[in-house]
Residue frames as qw, qx, qy, qz and C-alpha x, y, z in Angstrom:
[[0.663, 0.061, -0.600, 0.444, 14.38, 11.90, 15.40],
 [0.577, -0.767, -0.264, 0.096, 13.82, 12.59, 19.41],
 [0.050, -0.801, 0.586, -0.113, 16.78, 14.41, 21.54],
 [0.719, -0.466, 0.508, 0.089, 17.81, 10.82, 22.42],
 [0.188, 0.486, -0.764, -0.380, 18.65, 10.17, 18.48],
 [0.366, 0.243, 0.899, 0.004, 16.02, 7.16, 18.35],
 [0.062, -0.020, -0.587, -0.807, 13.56, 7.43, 15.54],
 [0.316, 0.222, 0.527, -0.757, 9.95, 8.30, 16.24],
 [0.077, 0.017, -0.800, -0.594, 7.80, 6.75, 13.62],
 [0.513, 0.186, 0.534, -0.646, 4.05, 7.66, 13.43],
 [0.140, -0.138, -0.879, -0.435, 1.89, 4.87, 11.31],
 [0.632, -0.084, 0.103, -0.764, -2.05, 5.69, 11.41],
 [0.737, 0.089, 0.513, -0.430, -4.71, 3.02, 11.58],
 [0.201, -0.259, 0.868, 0.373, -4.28, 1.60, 8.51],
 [0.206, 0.345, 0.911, -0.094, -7.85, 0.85, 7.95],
 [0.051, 0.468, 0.387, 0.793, -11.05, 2.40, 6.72],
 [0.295, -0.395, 0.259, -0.831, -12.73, 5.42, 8.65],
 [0.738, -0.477, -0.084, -0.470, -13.93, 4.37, 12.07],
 [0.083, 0.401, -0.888, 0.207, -10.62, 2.05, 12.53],
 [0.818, -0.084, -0.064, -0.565, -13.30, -0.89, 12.51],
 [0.794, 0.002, -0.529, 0.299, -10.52, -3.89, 12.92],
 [0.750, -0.642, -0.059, 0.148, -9.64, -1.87, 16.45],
 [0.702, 0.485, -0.209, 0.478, -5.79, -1.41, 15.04],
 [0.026, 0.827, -0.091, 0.554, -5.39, 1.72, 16.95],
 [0.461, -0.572, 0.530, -0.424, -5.67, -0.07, 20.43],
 [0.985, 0.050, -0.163, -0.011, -4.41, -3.48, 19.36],
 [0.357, -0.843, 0.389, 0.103, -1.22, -3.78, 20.67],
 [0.526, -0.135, 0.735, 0.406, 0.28, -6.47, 18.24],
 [0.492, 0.790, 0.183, 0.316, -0.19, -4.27, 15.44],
 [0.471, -0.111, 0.013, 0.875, 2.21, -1.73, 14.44],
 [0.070, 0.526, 0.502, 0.683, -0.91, 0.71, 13.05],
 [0.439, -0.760, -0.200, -0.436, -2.37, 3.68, 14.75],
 [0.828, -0.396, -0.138, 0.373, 1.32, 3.96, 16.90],
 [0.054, 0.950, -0.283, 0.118, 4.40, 5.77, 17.73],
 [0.945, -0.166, -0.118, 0.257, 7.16, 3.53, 17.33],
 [0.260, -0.815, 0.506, 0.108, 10.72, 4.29, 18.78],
 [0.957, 0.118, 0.158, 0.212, 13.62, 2.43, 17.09],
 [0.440, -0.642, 0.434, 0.454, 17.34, 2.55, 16.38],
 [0.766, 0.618, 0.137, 0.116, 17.83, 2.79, 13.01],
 [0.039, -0.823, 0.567, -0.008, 21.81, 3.16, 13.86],
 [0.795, -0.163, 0.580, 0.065, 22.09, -0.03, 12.77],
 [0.268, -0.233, 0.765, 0.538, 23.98, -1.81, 9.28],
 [0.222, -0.240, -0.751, -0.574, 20.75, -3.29, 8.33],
 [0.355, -0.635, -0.679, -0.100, 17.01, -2.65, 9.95],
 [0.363, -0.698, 0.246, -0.567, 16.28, -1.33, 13.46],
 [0.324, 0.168, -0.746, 0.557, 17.37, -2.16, 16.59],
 [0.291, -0.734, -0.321, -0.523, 14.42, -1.72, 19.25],
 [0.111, 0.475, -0.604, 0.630, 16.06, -0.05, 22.30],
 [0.422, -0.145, -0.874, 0.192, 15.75, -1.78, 25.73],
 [0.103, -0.383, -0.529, 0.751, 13.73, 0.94, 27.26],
 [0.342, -0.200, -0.263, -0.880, 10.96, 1.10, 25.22],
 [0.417, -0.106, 0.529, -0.732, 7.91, 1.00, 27.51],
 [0.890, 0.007, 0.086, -0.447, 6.48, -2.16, 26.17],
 [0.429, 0.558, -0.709, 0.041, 9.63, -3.99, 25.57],
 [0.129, -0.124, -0.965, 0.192, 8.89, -7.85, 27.44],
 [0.578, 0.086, 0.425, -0.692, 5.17, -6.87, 27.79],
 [0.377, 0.209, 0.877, 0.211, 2.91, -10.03, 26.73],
 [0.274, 0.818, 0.485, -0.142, 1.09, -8.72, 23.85],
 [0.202, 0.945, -0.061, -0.249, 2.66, -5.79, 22.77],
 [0.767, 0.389, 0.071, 0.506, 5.06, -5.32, 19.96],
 [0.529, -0.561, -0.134, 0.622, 8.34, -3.93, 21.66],
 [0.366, 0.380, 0.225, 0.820, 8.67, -1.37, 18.54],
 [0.152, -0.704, -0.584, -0.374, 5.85, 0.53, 20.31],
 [0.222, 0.060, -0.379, 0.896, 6.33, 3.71, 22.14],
 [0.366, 0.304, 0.360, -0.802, 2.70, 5.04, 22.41],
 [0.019, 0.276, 0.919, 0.281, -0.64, 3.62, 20.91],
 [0.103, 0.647, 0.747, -0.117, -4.35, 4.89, 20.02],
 [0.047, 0.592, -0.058, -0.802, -3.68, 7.38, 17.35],
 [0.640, 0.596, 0.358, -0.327, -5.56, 7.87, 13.88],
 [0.745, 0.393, 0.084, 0.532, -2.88, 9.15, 11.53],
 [0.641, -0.553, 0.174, 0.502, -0.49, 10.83, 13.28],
 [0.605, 0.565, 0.118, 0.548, 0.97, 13.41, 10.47],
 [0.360, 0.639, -0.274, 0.622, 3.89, 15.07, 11.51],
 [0.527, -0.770, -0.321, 0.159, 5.67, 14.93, 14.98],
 [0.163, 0.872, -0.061, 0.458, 7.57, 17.62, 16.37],
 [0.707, -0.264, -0.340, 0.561, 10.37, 17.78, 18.77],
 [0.113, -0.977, 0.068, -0.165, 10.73, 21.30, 20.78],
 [0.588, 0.591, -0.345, 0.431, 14.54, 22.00, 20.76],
 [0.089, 0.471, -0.516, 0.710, 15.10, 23.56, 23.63],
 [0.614, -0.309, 0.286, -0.668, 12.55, 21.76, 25.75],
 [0.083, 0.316, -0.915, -0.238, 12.38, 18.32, 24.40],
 [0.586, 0.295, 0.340, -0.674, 8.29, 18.63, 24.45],
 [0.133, 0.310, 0.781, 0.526, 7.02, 16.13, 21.19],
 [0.493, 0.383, 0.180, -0.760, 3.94, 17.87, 19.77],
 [0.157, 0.035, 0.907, 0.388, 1.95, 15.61, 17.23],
 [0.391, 0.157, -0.093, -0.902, -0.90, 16.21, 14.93],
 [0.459, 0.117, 0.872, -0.124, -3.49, 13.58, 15.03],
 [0.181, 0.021, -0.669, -0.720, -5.82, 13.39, 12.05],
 [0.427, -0.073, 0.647, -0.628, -9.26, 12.90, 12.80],
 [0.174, 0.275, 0.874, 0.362, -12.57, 11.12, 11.21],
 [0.082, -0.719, -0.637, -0.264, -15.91, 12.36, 11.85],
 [0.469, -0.775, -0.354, 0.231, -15.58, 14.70, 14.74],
 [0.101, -0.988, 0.090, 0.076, -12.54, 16.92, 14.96],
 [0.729, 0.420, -0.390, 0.375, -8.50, 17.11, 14.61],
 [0.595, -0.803, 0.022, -0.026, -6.17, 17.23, 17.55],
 [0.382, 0.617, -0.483, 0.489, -2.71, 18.12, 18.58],
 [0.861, -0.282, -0.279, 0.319, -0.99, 15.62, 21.37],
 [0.053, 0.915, -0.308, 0.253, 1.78, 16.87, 23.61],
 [0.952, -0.100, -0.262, 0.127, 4.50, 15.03, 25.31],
 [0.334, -0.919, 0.181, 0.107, 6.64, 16.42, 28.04],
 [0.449, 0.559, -0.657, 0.234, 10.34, 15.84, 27.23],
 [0.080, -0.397, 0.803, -0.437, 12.06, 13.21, 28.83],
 [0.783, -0.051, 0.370, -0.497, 8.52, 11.25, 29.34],
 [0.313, -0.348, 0.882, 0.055, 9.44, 7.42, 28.81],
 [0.406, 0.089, -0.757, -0.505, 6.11, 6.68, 26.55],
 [0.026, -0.098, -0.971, 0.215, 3.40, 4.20, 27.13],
 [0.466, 0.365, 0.373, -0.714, 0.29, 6.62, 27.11],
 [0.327, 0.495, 0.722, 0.355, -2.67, 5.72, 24.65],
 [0.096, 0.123, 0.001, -0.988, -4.23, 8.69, 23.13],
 [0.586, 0.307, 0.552, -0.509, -7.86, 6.82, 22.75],
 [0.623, 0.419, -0.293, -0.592, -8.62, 6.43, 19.10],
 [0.323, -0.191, -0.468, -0.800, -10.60, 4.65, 18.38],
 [0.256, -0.460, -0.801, 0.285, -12.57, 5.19, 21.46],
 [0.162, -0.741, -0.107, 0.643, -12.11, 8.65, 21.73],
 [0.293, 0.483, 0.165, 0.808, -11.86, 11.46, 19.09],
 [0.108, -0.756, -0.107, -0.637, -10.61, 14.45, 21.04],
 [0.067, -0.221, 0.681, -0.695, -12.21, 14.82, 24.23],
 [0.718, -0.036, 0.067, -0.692, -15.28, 12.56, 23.34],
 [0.642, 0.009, 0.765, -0.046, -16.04, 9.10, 23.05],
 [0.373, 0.476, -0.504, -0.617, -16.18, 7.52, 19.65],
 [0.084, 0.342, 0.261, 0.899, -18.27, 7.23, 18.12],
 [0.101, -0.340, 0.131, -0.926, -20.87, 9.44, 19.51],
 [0.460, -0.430, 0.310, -0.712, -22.62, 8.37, 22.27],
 [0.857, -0.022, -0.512, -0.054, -21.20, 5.59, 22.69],
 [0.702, -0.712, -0.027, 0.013, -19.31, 4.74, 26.34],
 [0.550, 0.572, -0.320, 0.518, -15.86, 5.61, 27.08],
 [0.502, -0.779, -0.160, 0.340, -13.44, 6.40, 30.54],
 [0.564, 0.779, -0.030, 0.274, -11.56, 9.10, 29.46],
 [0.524, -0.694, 0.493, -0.013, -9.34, 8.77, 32.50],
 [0.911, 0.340, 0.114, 0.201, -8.10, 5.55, 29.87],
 [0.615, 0.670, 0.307, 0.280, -6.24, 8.31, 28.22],
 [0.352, -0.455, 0.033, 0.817, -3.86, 10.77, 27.49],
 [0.206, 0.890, 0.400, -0.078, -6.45, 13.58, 26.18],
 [0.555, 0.502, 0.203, 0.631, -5.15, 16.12, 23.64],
 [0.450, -0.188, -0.262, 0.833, -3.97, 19.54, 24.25],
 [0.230, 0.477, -0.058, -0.846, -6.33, 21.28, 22.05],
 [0.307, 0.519, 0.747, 0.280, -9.13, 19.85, 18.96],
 [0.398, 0.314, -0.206, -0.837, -10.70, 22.45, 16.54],
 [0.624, 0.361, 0.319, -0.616, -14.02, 21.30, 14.91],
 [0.427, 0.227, 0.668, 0.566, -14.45, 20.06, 11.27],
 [0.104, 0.973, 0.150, -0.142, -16.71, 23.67, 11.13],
 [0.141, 0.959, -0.201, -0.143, -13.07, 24.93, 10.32],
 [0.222, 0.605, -0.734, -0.216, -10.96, 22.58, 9.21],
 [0.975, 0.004, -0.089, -0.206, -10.80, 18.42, 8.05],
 [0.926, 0.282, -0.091, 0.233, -7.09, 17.76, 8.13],
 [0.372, -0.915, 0.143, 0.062, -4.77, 18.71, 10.66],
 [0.907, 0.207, -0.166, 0.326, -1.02, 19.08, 9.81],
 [0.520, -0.811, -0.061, 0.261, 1.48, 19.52, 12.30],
 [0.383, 0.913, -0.054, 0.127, 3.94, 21.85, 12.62],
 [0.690, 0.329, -0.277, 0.582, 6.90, 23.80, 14.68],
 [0.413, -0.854, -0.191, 0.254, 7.67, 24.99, 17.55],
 [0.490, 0.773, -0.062, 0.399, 9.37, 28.40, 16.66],
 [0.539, -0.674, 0.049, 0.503, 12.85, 29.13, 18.72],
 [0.574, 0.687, 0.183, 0.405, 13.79, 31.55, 16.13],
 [0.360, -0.259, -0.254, 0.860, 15.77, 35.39, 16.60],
 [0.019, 0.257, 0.296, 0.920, 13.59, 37.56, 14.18],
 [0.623, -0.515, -0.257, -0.530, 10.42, 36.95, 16.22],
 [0.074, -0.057, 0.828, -0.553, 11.81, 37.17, 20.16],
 [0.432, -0.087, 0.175, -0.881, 7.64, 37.47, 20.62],
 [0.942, 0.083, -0.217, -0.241, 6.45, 33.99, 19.05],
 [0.300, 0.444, -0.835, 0.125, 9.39, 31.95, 20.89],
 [0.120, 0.104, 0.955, -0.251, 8.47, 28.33, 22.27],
 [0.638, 0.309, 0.161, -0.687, 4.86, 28.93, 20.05],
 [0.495, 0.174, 0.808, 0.267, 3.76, 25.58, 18.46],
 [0.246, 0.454, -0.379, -0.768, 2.71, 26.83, 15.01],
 [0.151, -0.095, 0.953, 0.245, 0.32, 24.41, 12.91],
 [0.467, 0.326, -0.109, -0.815, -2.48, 24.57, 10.41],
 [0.537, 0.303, 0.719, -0.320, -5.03, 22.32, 8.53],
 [0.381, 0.064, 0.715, 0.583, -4.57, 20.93, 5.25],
 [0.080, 0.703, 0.707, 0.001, -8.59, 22.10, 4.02],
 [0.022, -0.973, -0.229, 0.030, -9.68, 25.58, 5.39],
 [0.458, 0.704, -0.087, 0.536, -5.74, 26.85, 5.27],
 [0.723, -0.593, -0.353, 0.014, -5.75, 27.67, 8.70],
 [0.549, 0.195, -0.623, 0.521, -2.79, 28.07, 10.73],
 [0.705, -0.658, -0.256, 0.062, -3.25, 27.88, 15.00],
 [0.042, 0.617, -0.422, 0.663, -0.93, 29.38, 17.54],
 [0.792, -0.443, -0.378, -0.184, -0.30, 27.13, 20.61],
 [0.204, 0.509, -0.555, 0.626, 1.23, 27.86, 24.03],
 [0.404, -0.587, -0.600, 0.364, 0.51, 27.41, 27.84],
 [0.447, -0.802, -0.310, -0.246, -0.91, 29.87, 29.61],
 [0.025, 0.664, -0.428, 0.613, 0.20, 31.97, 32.50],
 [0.832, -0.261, 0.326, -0.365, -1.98, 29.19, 34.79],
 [0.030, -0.230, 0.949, 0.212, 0.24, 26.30, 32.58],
 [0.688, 0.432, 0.563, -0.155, -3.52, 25.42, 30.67],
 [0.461, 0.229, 0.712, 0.477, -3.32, 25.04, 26.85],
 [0.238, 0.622, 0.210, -0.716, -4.03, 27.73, 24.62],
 [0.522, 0.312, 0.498, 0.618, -4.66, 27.94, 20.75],
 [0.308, 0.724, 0.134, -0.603, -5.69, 31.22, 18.94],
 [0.654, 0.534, 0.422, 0.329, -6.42, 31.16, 15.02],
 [0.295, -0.387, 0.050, 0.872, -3.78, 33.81, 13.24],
 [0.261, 0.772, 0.448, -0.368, -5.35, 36.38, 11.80]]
């Protein structure tokens, strides 16, 4: 659940590897999305009036953001209301999404044009200006199966507060992510 108390609800492609029906960037699909919904309701969902596709032709209004793979696990930063999401990749690499708090939705994140910060698949054509490009990708050299994590606002570790924490089913992994002193993306594998 977001800070506004709507339900965030990531659903992957649905499909086999390569997302070959397109799902991801269909927009009358629910697959390979982030839907927003009100699930304060008796029975179902409710889909609030200010989600960012809500009267677009084409798009199903459940849809808060579109052109992700499988989305596993998203993350809300308490004290910031940042989302942080872990994307699953295919061939190429895994990646971790950010979302400022407070942002209203609507970006694609490319899949299945993009994996990463490339086109997909490989050398095929892409504008990655399209997109809202990830914060950070690691390889499949060191991991196949990103799963997100937490941003720690703990007391026992003042040193790791507002770090995004979040590791990779496979190699075991775990990442360290923050901004910079310049506000650019950092990761560092813990050691």
């Amino acid at each position: 659940f977001g800070p506004d108390g709507y339900l965030y609800l990531g659903l992957g492609d649905g499909g086999p590897p390569e997302d070959p029906d397109g799902a991801a960037q269909n927009p009358g699909t629910l697959l390979g999305k982030i839907l927003r919904l009100d699930v304060d309701t008796e029975i179902g969902y409710r889909i609030p009036a200010d989600n960012p596709f809500v009267g677009v032709a084409g798009y199903r209004p459940e849809i808060w953001a579109l052109g992700l793979r499988n989305p596993w696990r998203i993350e809300f930063d308490p004290a910031t209301g940042d989302m942080y999401i872990g994307d699953v990749g295919s061939g190429a690499c895994e990646e971790i999404n950010v979302v400022p708090g407070g942002d209203p939705g609507g970006m694609n994140f490319g899949w299945s044009e993009m994996e990463g910060f490339a086109c997909w698949p490989p050398n095929s054509y892409c504008d990655p200006e399209d997109f809202t490009l990830p914060v950070t990708t690691y390889s499949h050299d060191v991991g196949c199966s990103v799963s997100g994590g937490h941003v720690y606002r703990g007391n026992i570790s003042p040193g790791a507060t507002g770090l995004y924490l979040f590791g990779d089913w496979c190699s075991g992994n775990i990442w360290f992510l923050a901004r910079d002193g310049f506000g650019e993306w950092q990761s560092k594998l813990a050691t």
